[in-house]
Backbone bond lengths (Angstrom), bond angles and torsions (degrees), N, CA, C in turn:
res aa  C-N    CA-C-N  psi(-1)  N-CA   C-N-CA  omega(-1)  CA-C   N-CA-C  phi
1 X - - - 1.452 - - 1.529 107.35 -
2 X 1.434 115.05 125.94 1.779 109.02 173.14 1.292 102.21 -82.48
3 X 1.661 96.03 -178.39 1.235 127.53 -173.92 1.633 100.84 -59.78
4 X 1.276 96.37 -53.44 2.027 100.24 -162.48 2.177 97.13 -54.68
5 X 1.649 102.01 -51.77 1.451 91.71 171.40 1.655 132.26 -64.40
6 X 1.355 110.71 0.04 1.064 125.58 173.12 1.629 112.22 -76.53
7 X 1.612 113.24 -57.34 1.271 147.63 155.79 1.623 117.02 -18.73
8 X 1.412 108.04 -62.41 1.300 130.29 159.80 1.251 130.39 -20.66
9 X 1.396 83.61 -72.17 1.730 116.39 -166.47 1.354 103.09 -79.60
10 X 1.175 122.73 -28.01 1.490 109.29 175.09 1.669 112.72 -88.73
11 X 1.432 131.70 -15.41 0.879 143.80 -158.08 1.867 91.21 -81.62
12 X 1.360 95.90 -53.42 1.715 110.80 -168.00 2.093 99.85 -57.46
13 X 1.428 76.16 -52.13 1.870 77.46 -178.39 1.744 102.57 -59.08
14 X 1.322 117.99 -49.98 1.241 96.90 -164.45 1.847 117.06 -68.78
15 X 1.401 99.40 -23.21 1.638 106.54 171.88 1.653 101.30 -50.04
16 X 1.629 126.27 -73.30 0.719 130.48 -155.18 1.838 115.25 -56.25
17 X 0.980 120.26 -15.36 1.594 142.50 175.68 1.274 111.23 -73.23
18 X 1.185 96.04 -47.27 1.696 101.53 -172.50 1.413 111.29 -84.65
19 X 1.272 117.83 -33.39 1.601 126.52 164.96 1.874 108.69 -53.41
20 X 0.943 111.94 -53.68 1.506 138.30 -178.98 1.751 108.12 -63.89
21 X 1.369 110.67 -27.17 1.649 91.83 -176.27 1.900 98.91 -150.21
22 X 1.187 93.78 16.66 1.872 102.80 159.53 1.420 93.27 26.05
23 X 1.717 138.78 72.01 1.157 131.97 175.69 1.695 114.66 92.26
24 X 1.628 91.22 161.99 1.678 107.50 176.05 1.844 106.56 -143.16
25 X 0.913 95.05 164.69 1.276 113.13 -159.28 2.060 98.70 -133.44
26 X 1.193 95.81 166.84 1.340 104.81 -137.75 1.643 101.98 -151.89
27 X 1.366 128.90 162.74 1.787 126.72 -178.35 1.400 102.97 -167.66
28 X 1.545 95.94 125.17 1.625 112.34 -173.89 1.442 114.92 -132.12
29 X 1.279 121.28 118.63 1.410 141.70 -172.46 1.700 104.49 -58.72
30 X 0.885 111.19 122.51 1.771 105.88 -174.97 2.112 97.80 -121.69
31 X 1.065 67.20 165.87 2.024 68.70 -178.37 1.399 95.66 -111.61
32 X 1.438 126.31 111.06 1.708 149.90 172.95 1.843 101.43 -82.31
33 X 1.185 124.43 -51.36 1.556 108.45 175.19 1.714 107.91 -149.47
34 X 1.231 105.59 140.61 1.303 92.29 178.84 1.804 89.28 -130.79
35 X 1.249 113.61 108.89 1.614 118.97 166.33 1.725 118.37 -112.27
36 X 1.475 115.05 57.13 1.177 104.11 174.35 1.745 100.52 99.76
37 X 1.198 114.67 -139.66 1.071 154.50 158.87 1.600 109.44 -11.13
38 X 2.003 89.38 -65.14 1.599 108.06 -164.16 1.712 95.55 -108.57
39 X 1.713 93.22 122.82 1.225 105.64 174.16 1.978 119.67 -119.30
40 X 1.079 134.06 165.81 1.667 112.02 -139.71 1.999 80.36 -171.23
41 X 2.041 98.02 102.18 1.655 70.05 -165.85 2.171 70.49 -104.35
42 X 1.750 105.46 -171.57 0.927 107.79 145.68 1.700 133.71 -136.10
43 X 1.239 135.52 160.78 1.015 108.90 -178.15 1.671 120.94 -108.33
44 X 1.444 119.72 158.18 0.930 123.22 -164.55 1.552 109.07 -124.32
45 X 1.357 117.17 148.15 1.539 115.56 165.44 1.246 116.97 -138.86
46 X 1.458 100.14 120.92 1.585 119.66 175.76 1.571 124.75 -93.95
47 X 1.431 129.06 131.09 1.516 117.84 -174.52 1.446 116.60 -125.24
48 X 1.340 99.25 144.72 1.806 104.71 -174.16 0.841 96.09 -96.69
49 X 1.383 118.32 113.76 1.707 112.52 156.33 1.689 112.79 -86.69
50 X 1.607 90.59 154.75 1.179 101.15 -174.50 1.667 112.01 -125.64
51 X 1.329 103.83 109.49 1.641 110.55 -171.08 1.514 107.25 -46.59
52 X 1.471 118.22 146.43 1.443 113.46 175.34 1.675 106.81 -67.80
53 X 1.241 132.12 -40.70 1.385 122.69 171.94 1.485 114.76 -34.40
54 X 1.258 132.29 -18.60 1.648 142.44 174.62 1.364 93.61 -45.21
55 X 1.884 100.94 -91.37 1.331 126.34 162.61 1.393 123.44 18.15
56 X 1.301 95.93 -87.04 1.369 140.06 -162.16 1.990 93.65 -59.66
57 X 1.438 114.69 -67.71 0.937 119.68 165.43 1.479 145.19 -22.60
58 X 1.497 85.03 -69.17 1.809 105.02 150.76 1.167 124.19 -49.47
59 X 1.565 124.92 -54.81 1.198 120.62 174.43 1.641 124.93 -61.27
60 X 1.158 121.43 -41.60 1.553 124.88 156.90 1.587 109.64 -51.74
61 X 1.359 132.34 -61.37 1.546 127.38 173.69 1.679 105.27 -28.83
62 X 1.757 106.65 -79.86 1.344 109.57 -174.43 1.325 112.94 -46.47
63 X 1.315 144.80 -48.09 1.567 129.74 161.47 1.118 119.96 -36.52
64 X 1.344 122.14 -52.05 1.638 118.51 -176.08 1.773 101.13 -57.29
65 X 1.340 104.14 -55.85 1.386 92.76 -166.51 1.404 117.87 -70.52
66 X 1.233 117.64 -26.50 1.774 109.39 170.38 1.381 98.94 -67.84
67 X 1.429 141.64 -37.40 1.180 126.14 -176.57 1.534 121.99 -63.13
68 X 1.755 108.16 -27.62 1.733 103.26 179.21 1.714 92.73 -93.98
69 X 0.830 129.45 -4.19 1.755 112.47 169.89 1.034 141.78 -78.80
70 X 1.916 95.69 -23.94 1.582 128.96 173.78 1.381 109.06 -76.68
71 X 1.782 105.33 -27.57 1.574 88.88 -173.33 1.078 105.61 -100.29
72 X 1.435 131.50 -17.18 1.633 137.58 146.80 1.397 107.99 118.79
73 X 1.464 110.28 30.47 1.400 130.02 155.71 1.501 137.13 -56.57
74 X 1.174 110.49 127.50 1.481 117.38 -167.13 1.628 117.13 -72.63
């Protein structure tokens, strides 16, 4: 298997992910009080969304490129 079908295939998977979960989300420990001794964190969650045009994108890329690898284009 080459690189370009390698290329492909991850392109298609990653389209299809991103179509499938429009973003990820994420959790970050923040420090709420620190008095000495007594410390008080909280946590937070931030999310990337990811426009479906990503998706969509990816998935057209990975076609093109499995299509020039299959035909054994340079």
């Amino acid at each position: 298997m080459s690189a370009r079908s390698l290329l492909g295939i991850a392109l298609l998977i990653l389209g299809v992910f991103a179509l499938a979960y429009q973003g990820f989300s994420y959790t970050v420990a923040k420090k709420a009080v620190d008095l000495g001794p007594i410390k008080v964190t909280k946590e937070e969650q931030h999310t990337i969304p990811l426009p479906p045009i990503v998706g969509a994108l990816a998935l057209v890329a990975g076609v093109v490129v499995l299509a020039i690898a299959r035909r054994g284009g340079q």
